[in-house]
C-alpha positions in Angstrom: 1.4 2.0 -2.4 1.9 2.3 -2.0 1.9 0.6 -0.5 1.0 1.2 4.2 -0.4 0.5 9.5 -3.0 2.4 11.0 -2.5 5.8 11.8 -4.6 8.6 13.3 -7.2 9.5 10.5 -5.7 6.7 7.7 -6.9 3.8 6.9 -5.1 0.5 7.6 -2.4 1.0 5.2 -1.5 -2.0 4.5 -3.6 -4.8 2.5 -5.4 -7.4 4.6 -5.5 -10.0 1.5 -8.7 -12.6 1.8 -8.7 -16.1 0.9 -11.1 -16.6 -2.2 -11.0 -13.2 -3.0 -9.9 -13.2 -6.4 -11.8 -16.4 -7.1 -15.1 -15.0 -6.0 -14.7 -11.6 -8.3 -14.0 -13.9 -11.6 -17.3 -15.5 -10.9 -18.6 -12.2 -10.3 -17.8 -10.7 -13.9 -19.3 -13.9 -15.9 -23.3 -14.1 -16.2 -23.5 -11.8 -12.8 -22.0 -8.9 -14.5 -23.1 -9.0 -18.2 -25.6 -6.1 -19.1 -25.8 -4.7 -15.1 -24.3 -1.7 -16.4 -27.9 -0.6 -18.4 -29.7 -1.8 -15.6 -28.2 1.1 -13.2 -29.8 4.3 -12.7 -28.3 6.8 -14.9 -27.5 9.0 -12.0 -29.0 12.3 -13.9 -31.3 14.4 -12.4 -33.7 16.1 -13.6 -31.8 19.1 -13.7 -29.1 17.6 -15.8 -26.5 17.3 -12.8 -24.8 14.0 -12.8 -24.7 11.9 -9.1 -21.6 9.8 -8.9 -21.0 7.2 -5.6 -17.4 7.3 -4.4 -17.2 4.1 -1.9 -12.9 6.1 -0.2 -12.4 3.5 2.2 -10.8 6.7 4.9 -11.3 6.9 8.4 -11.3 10.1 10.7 -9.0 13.2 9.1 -8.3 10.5 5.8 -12.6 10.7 5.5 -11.9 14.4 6.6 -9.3 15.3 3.7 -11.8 13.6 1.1 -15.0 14.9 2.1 -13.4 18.5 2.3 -12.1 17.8 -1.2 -15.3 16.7 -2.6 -17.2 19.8 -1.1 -14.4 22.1 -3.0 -15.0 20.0 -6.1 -18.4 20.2 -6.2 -18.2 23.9 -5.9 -16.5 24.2 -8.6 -18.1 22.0 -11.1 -22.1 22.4 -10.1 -23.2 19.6 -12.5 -21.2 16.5 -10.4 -22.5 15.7 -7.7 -20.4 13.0 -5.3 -21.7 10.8 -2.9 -19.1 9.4 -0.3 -21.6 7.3 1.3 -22.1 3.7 1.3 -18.8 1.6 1.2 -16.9 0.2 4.1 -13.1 0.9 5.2 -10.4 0.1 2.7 -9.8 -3.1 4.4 -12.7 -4.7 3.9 -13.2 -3.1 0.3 -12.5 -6.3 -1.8 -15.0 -8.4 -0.3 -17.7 -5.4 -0.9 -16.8 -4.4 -4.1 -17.3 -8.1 -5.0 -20.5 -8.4 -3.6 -21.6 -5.0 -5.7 -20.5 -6.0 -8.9 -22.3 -9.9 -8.6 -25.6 -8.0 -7.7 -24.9 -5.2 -10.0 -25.1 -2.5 -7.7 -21.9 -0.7 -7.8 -20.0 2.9 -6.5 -18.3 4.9 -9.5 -15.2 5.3 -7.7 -13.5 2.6 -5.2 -10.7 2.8 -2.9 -8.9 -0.4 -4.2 -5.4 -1.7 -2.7 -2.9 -1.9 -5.3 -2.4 -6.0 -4.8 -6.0 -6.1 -5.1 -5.9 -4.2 -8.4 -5.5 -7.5 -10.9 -8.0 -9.2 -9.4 -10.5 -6.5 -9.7 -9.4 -5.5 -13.1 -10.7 -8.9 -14.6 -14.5 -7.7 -14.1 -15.9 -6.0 -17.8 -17.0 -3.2 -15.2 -13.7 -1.8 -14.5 -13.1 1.7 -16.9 -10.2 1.6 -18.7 -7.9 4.9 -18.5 -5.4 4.4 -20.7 -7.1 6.9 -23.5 -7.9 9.3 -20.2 -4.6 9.4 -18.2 -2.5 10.7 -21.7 -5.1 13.7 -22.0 -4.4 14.8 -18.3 -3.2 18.5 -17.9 -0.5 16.6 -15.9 1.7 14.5 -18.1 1.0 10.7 -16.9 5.4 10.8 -17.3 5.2 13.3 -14.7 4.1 11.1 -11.9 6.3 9.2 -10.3 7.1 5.6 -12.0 5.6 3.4 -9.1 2.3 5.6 -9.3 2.4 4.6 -13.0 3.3 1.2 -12.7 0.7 0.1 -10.0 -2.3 0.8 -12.0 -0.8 -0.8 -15.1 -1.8 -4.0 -16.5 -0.9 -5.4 -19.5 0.1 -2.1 -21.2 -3.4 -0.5 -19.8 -4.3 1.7 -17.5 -7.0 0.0 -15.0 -7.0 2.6 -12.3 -6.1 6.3 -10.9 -3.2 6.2 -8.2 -4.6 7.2 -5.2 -1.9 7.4 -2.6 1.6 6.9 -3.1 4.4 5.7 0.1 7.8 4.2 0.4 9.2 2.2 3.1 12.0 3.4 5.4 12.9 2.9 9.2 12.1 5.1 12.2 13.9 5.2 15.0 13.1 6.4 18.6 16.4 8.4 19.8 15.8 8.1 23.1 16.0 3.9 22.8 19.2 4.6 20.5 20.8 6.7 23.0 19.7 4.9 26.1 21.7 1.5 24.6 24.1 3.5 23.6 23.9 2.6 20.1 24.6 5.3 17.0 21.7 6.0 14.8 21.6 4.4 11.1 22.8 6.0 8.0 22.4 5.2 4.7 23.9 2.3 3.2 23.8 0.6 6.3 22.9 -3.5 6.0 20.6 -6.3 7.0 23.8 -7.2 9.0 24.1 -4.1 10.9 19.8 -4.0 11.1 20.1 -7.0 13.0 22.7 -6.4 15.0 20.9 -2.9 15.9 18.3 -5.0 16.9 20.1 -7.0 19.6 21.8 -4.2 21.3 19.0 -2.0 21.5 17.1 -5.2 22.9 16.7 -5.3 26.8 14.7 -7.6 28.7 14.8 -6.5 31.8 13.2 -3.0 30.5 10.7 -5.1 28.2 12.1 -3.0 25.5 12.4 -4.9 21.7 14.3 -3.6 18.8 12.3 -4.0 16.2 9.1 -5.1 15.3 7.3 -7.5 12.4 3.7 -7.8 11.6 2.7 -11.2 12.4 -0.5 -11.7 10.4 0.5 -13.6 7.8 -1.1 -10.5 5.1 0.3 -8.2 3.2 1.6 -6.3 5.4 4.1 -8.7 7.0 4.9 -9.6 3.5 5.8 -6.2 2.1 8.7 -5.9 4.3 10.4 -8.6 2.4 10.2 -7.8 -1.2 13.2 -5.2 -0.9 15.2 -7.8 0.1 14.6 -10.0 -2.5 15.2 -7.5 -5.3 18.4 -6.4 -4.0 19.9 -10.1 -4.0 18.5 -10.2 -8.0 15.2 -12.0 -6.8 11.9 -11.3 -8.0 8.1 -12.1 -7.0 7.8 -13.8 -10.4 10.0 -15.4 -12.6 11.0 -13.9 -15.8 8.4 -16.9 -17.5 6.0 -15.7 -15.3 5.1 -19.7 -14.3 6.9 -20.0 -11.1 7.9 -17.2 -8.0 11.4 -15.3 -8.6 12.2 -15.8 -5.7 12.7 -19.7 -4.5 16.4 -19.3 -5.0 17.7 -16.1 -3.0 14.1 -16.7 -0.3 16.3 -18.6 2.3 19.1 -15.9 2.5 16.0 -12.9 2.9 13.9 -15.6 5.8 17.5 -16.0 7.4 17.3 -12.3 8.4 13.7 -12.7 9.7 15.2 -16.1 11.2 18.2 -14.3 13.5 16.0 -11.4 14.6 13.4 -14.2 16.1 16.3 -16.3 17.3 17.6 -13.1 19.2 14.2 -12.5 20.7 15.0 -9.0 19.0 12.0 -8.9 17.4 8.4 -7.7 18.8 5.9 -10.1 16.5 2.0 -8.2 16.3 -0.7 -10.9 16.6 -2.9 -8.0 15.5 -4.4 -6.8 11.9 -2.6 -3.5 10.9 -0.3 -3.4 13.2 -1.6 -2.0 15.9 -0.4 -3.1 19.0 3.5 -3.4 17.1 2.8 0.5 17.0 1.8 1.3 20.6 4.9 -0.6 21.3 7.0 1.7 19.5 5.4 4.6 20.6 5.5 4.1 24.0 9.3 3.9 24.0 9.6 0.2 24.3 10.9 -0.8 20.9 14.0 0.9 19.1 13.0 0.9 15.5 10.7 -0.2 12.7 10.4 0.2 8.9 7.3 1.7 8.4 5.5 3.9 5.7 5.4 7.7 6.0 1.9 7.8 7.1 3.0 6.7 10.8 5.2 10.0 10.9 1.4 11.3 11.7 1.1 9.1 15.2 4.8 9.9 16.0 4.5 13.4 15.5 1.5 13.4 17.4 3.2 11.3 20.4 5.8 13.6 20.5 8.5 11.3 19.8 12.2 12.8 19.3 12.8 10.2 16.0 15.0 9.9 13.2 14.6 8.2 9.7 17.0 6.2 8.1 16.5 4.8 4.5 15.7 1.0 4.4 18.7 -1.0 4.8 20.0 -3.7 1.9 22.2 -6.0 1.4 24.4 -4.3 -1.5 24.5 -1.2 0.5 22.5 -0.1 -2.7 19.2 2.1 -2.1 16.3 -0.1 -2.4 12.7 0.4 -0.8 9.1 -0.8 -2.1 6.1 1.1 -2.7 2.8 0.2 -2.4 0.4 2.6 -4.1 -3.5 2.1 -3.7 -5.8 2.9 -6.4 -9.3 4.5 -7.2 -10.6 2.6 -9.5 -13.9 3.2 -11.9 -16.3 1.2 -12.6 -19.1 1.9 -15.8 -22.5 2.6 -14.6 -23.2 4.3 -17.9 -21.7 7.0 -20.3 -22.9 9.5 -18.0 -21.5 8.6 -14.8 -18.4 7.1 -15.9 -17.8 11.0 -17.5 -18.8 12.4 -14.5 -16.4 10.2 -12.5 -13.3 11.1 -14.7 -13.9 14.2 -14.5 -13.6 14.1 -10.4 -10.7 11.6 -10.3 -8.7 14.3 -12.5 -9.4 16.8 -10.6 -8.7 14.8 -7.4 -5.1 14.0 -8.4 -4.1 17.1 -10.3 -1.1 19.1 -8.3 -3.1 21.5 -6.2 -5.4 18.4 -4.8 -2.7 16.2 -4.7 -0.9 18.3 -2.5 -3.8 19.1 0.1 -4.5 15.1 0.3 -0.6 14.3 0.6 -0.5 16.9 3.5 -3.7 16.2 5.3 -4.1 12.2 5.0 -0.3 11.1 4.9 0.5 10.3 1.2 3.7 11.4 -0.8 3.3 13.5 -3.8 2.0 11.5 -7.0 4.2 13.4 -9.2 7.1 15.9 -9.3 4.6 18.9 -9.6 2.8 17.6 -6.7 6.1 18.0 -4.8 7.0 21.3 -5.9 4.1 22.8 -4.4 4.8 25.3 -2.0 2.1 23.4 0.7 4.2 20.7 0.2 7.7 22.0 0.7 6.0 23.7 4.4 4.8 20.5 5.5 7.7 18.8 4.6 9.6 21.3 6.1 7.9 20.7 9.6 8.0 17.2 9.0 11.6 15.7 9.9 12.7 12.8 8.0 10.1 12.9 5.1 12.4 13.6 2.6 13.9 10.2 3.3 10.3 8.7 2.5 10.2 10.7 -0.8 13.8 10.2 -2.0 13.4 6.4 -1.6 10.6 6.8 -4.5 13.8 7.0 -6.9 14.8 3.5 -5.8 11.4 2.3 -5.2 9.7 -1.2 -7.0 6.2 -1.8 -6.8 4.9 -5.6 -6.6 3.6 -7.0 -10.0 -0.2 -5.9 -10.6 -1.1 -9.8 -11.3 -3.7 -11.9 -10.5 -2.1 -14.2 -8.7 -0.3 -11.8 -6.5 -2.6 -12.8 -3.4 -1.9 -16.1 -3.5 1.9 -15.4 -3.6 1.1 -13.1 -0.7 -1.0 -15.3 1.3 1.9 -18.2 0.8 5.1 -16.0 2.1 3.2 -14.5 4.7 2.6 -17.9 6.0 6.2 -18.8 5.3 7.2 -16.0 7.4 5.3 -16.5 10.1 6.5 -20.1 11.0 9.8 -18.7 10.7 9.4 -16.1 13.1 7.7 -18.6 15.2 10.3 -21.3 15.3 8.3 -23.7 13.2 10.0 -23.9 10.0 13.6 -23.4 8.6 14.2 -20.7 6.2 14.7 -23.2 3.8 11.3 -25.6 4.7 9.6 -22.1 4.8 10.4 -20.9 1.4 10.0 -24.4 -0.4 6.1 -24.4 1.2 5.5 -21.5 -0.4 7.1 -22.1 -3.8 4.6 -25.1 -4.3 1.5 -23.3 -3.2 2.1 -20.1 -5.1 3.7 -21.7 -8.6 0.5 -23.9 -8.3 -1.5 -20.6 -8.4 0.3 -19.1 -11.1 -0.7 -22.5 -13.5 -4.3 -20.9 -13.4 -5.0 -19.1 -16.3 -5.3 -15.1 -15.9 
């Protein structure tokens, strides 16, 4: 989280990682930081009801699902109060949530990508959960393990999972049938992915197979990590001084490598991918591995699609997920109650269920998903099962500091590969010196 592209009423799902970043939040939870927590107003009124700020980072029915959720919250308990203003959209959220905790004016409650989560973590600001999340009226073993395992650093519990995904391919059956080419199934391979690609590729009907972010941020780097871990690769080593991956990185590039060669491949120049999107919608592009939140815009297109489970290389399930977080931050005893007390509620079965219907997310955990709201929508939703059973063979990336870094290297190693400007080979030795150089620093 889980991971996700911009869809109708979600935010840009996946994580538009910033150079500095990290760097500029350790500076910000030295001097900056210490003591900022008693110099923040207490947030009780005079009336005794507690004001917490909840910076969501959701845009149209995302903000909608949220703010409806609040309202029913704050029905319900009459001494919270929750402010959802202030903040800026989830991908722009590091860079302010840095700036708030060096001037010491920071939310409660932050919508915080789950790559971004290590990074963040470092500030003495950041509430830690791990006494909160075993007293919850939902077993923390009852969620699913990427949900756990996102917001879990060093044995601690830094964060709430806030939305939960899975990645899995959608295909356009009218492109399938048009080429004349049988829909996937699971088990299927890179192999056959690529050679997919090239038949359902047609020039003379500017129509692409498949398509790739081509940012260089997270999320044309998420794409890859399932490969890696099916060929026994990892993001970092074992040692945890050098990437995991330096070894099996050619064989994965190789498959970004043909698909470029083949001119299979659509590459988005554009954050989010956007325009990579519109290209699929519009019938020009066969198929693309995507998160479940995009079943919103295809729905809404009116796209006849189906959903096959990511292919591998073992013909073994494997996906990624790439959870996001709301994470708390200590503006005194009162507040940081207060905002427990909401997160809780916010991810408890009944709530759960609402947000995973209205704003694209996949049940936290298993009660979540036995909800009878969830079993309609999934009913009238074809080919989210696959998203959900792919959570069973889902990894999430390592919650580490230097995670961006590693990021920000392979996404540069897979552009010039889809570009024509490195080898698999040069690509992947680039960015083993950059990121094992970042993994040196201290945490």
């Amino acid at each position: 989280m889980t991971a996700v592209p911009r869809a109708p009423g979600l935010l840009s799902r996946r994580n538009v990682l910033r150079a500095g970043g990290a760097g500029a939040l350790l500076a910000a939870g030295g001097g900056a930081l210490s003591g900022c927590a008693a110099d923040t107003a207490s947030g009780v009124g005079a009336d005794g009801r507690v004001t917490i700020q909840m910076w969501h980072g959701q845009t149209d029915v995302g903000s909608k699902a949220i703010k409806g959720l609040a309202a029913e919250f704050e029905r319900t308990h009459p001494d919270i109060r929750v402010d959802l203003g202030g903040g800026v959209l989830a991908d722009a959220m590091l860079q302010k949530v840095t700036a708030a905790l060096a001037s010491g004016a920071y939310p409660d409650i932050a919508y915080i990508f789950g790559s971004d989560l290590a990074s963040v973590a470092r500030s003495p600001q950041v509430v830690d959960l791990t006494e909160m999340v075993g007293q919850w009226s939902t077993p923390w073993r009852n969620y699913h393990a990427p949900a756990r395992e996102a917001v879990t650093i060093r044995g601690k519990v830094r964060a709430v999972p806030a939305l939960l995904d899975s990645l899995a391919v959608i295909c356009n059956k009218k492109v399938f049938a048009d080429a004349g080419v049988d829909l996937p199934k699971p088990g299927w391979t890179w192999k056959e992915y690529t050679e997919t690609a090239r038949r359902l590729t047609s020039r003379a009907k500017g129509r692409f197979g498949t398509g790739w972010p081509g940012t260089g941020d997270e999320d044309t780097v998420w794409r890859l990590w399932p490969m890696v871990w099916d060929l026994g690769g990892d993001v970092i080593a074992e040692d945890g001084k050098s990437i995991g991956f330096e070894e099996v990185g050619a064989r994965v590039l190789e498959v970004v490598k043909e698909m470029a060669d083949d001119k299979s491949v659509y590459v988005d120049p554009k954050p989010g991918g956007e325009q990579m999107y519109q290209v699929f919608l519009s019938g020009r592009m066969g198929m693309v591995p995507t998160a479940p939140s995009q079943l919103l815009d295809v729905k809404q297109a009116n796209l006849d699609y189906h959903v096959a489970p990511l292919p591998s290389f073992s013909r073994r399930p494997v996906t990624i997920s790439g959870p996001d977080t709301w994470t708390l931050f200590d503006n005194g005893e009162a507040r940081v109650k207060a905002a427990k007390t909401f997160v809780t509620w916010l991810t408890q079965p009944a709530q759960d269920s609402r947000w995973d219907v209205e704003a694209g997310s996949l049940p936290l955990s298993r009660r979540s998903e036995d909800r009878q709201e969830w079993h309609d929508y999934s009913a009238r939703t074809p080919g989210l099962s696959v998203f959900t059973e792919a959570l069973t063979s889902a990894r999430v990336r390592p919650v580490h500091p230097a995670y961006p870094r590693i990021s920000r290297s392979l996404g540069q190693a897979i552009i010039a590969v889809l570009l024509g400007r490195k080898s698999p080979a040069e690509a992947v030795r680039s960015c083993a010196e950059e990121s094992n150089a970042a993994l040196l620093i201290p945490r």
